[in-house]
C-alpha positions in Angstrom: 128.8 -126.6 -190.4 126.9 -125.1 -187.5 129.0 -127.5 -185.1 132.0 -126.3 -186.7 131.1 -122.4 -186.3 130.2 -122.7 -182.7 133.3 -124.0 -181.8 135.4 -121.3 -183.8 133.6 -118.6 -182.2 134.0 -120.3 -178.4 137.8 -120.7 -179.1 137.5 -117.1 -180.6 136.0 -115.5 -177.1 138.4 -118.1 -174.9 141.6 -116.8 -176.8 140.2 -113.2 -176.3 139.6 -113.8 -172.4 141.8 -114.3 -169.7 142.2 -114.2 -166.1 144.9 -111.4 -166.5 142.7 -109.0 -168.9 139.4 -109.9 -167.1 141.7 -108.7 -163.4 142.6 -105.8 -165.0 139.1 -104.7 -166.4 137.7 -105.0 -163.1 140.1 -103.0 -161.5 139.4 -100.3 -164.3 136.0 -100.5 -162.8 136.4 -99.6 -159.7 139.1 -97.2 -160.4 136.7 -95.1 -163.0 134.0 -95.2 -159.8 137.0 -93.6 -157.2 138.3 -91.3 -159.6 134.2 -89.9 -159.8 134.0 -89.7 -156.6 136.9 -87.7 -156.2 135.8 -85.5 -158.9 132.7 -84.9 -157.1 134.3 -83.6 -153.6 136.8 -81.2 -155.6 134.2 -79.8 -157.2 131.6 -79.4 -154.4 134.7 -78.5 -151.6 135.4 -75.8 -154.1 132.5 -74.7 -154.3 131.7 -74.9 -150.3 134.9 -72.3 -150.5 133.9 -70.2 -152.9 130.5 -69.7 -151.1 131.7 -69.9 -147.8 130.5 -66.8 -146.0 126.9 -66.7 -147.8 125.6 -70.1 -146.0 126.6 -68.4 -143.0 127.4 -70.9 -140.6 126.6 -70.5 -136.8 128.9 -73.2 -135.8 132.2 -75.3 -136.6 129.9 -78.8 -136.6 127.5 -77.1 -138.9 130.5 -77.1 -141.3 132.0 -80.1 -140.8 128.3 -81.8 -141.4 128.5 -80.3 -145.0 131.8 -81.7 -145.5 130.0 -85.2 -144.7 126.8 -84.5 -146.7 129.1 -83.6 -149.7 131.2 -87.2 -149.0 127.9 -89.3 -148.9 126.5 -87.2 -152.1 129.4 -88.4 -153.5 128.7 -91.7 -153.3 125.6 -92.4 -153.8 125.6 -89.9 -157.0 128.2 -92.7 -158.1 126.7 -95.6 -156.3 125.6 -97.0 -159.7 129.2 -97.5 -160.6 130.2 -99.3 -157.5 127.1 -101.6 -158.3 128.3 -101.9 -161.9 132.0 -102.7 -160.6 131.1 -105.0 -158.3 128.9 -107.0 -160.3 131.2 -107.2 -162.9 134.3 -108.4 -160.0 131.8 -111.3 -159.0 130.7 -112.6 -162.3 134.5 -112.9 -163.7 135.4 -114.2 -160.5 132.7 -117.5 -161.1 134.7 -117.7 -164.6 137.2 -118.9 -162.7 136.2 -120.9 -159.5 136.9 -123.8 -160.2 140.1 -123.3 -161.6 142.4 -122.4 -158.5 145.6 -121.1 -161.0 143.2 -118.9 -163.1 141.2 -117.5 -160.1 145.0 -116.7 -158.6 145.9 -115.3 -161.4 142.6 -113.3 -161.9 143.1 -111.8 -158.3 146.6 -111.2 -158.4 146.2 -108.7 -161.9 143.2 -107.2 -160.0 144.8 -106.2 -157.1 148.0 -105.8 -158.6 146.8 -103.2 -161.4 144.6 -101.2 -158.7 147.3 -100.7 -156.4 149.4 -99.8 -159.0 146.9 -96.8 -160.2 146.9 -95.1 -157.5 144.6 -91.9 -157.3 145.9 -88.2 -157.0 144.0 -86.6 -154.1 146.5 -83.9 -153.5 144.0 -81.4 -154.6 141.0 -83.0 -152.2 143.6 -82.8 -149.2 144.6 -79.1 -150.0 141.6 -78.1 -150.2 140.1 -79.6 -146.9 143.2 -77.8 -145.6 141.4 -74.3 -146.6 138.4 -75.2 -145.5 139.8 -76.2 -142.2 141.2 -72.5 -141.7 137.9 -71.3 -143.0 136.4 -73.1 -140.2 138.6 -71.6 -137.6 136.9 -68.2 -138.4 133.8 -69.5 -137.2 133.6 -68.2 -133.2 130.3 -70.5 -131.8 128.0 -69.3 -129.3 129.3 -69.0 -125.8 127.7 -72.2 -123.9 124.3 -71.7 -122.8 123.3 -72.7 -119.0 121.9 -76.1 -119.8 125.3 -77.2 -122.1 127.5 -76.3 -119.0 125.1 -78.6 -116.9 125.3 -81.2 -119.7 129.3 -80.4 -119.4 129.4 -80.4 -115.4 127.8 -83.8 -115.4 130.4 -86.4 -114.1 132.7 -83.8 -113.2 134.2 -83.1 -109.5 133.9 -80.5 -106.9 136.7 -81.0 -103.8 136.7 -79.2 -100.6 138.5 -76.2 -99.8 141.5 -75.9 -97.3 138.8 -73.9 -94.7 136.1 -76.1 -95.1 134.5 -78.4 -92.9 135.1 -81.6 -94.5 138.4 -83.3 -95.1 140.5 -81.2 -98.3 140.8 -85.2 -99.7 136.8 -85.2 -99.9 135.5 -85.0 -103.7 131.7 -84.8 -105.0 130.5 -86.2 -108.2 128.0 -83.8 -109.7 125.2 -85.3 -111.7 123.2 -82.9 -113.8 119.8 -84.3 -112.3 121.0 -83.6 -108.9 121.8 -80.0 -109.8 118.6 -78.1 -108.1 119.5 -74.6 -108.8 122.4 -72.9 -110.7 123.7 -69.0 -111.4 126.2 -67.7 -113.3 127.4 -65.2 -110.8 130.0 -63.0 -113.2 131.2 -64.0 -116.7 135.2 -63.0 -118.1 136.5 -62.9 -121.0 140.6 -64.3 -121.8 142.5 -64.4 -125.0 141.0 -67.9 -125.8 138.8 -68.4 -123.2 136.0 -67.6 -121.4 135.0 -68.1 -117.4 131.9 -68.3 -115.7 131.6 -68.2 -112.0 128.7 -70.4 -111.1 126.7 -70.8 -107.9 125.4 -74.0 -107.7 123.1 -76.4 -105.4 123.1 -79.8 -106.0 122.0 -83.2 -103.9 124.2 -86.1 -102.7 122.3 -88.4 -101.7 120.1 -87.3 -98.7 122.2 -83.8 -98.2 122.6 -81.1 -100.8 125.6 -78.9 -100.9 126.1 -75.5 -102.3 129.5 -74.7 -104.3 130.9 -71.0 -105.7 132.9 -72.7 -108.8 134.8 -71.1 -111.9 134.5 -73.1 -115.0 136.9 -72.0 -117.7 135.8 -72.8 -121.3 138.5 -73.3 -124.2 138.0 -73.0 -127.9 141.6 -73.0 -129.9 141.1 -75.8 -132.2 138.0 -77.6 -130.9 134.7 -77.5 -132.6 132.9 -76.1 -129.4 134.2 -74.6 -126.6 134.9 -77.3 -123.9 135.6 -77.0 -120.1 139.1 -76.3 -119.6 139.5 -76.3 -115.5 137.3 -76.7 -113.1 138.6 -74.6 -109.9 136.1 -74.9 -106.6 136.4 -71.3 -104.8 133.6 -72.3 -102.2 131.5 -75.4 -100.7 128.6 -75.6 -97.7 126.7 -77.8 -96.8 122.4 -76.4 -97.3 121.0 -75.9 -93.6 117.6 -76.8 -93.3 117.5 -76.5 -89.4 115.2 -80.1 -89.5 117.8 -81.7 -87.3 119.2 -79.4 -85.0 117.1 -81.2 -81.8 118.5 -84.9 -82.8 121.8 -84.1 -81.5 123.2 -83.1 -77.6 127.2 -82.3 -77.8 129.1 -82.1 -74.6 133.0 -81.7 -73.3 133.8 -84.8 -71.8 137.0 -86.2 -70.5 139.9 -85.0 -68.0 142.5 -82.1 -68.4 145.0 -82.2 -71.6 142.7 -84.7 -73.6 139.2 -82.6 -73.6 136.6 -84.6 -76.2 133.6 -83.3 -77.7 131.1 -85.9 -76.8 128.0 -85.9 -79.9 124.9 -88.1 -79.2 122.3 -88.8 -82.4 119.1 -89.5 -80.8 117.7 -90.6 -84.2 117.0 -93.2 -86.3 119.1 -91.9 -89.3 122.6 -90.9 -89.4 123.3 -87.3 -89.4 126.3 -85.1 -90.5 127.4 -82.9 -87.7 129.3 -79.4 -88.2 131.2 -76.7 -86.3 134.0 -75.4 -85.2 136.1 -76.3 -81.5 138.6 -74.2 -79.5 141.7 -76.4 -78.6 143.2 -75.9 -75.3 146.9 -75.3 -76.3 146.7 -73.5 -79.4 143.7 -71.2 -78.2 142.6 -71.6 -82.0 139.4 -72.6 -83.4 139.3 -75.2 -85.6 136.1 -76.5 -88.3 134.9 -80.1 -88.3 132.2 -81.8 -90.0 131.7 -85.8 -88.3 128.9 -88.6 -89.3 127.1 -89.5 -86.3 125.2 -93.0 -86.8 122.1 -93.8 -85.9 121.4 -93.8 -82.4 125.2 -93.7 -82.0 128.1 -92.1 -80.5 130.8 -89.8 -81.9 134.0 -87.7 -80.7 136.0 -84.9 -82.0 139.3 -84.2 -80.7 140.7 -85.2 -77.8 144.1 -87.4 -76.9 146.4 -86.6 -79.8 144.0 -84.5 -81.6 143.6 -81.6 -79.4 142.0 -81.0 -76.0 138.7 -79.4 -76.7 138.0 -76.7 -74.4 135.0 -75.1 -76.6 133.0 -75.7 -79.2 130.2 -74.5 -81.6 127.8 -76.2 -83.6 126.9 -75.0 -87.2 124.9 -77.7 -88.7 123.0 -81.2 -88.3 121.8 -82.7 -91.9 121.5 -86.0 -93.2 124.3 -87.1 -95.6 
């Protein structure tokens, strides 16, 4: 009799179960644990409105990190539901392992069913749309001088059309090479904000000093970022320490006038000045890398006859 009862109950709970119903169940599962999460970011982005102005945000990331908190609160206030889901996916699933038509079957009514219940989140999208605009109210503080360093770094400075070096020539600024910096005047746009900056900083063996505006943006960013980078001015730092390792001379016949530079050291040098050409009867900046012990020329056949010349500066490059 006990046999028999066993075995009407096991056919009972067999006829009661099936891949299809046990699919669909788990879906529920992890449906009910979505539409709780949900639930809890309408309520708490509503709230986050409601209260906007009293947790008196400094800055636009300050916001957006409370959006996050109030997405991982979500979760893990509901974490015990996602256990509870997917504990209940994997044990049905072993009901049907070794049965490949039932485990299909199984996995198609789970998937089908959750896809087909899909969750309303018009209302969490609306409202991340207000608090979006909310955010926009939010003006941060202007960048301090060590976030424009941190914002220089990696950034370019060219030279100018009346500079010594060639206009092509472009210097990488590293914020640990940066030895001194002022903000020289500060202006205020519409949407932006300039600062005009003088700045020393070392390449390699030579350090160079730069007059630079750097135009910050905010519009839709989070912080104001550099919008253009314009170099107004760029010299070379003269430390007089190598004025006495260089002799210059003219050298050569009429019409093709050289400027003749001899390094008597053991290090190259960068050489600057300015020559008068013969024809023109202009005078004319030049900056040239004398190596080591070596010999260089400035001007001369097809570059002008050199009739003149001044010498501003000898440093190492």
């Amino acid at each position: 009799m006990r046999n028999i009862i066993i075995i009407i109950l096991c056919l009972f709970f067999t006829a009661c179960s099936s891949p299809e119903r046990d699919g669909k169940k788990a879906a529920i599962n992890y449906i009910n644990y979505e539409k709780a999460v949900i639930e809890y970011r309408q309520r708490e982005y509503s709230r986050l409105l409601e209260n906007f102005n009293r947790y008196n945000f400094n800055t636009r990331t300050a916001v957006r990190q409370k959006i996050q908190e109030i997405d991982d609160d979500a979760k893990n206030t509901n974490n015990r539901r996602l256990q509870n889901a997917e504990q209940y996916y994997r044990k049905t699933l072993g009901k049907y392992v070794t049965n490949i038509t039932k485990n299909a079957e199984f996995e198609y009514s789970f998937r089908t069913y959750r896809n087909s219940q899909k969750i309303d989140d018009s209302n969490i999208v609306l409202l991340l749309s207000q608090i979006e605009n909310a955010i926009l109210t939010i003006i941060p503080p202007l960048p301090d001088i060590e976030k424009i360093k941190n914002d220089l770094s990696g950034r370019e400075i060219r030279e100018q059309p009346n500079g010594y070096f060639n206009q092509n020539r472009r210097w990488l600024i590293e914020k640990d090479k940066i030895i001194d910096f002022q903000i020289i005047n500060e202006y205020a746009g519409n949407n932006d904000y300039t600062f005009e900056v003088h700045l020393i900083f070392q390449i390699e063996n030579g350090f160079f000093e730069a007059i630079i505006d750097i135009k910050y943006v905010l519009l839709q960013n989070d912080d104001w970022i550099i919008d253009v980078l314009a170099s107004k001015e760029l010299n070379i730092v003269k430390t007089g320490r190598y004025d006495s390792y260089i002799t210059a001379g003219i050298t050569g016949w009429s019409g093709e006038y050289s400027l003749e530079l001899t390094n008597h050291s053991d290090v190259n040098l960068v050489v600057g000045g300015v020559i008068l050409l013969e024809f023109s009867r202009e005078w004319r900046k030049f900056s040239t890398l004398v190596e080591s012990n070596g010999r260089r020329s400035v001007g001369g056949l097809f570059l002008g006859s050199v009739i003149d010349y001044n010498i501003h500066f000898t440093e190492r490059p």
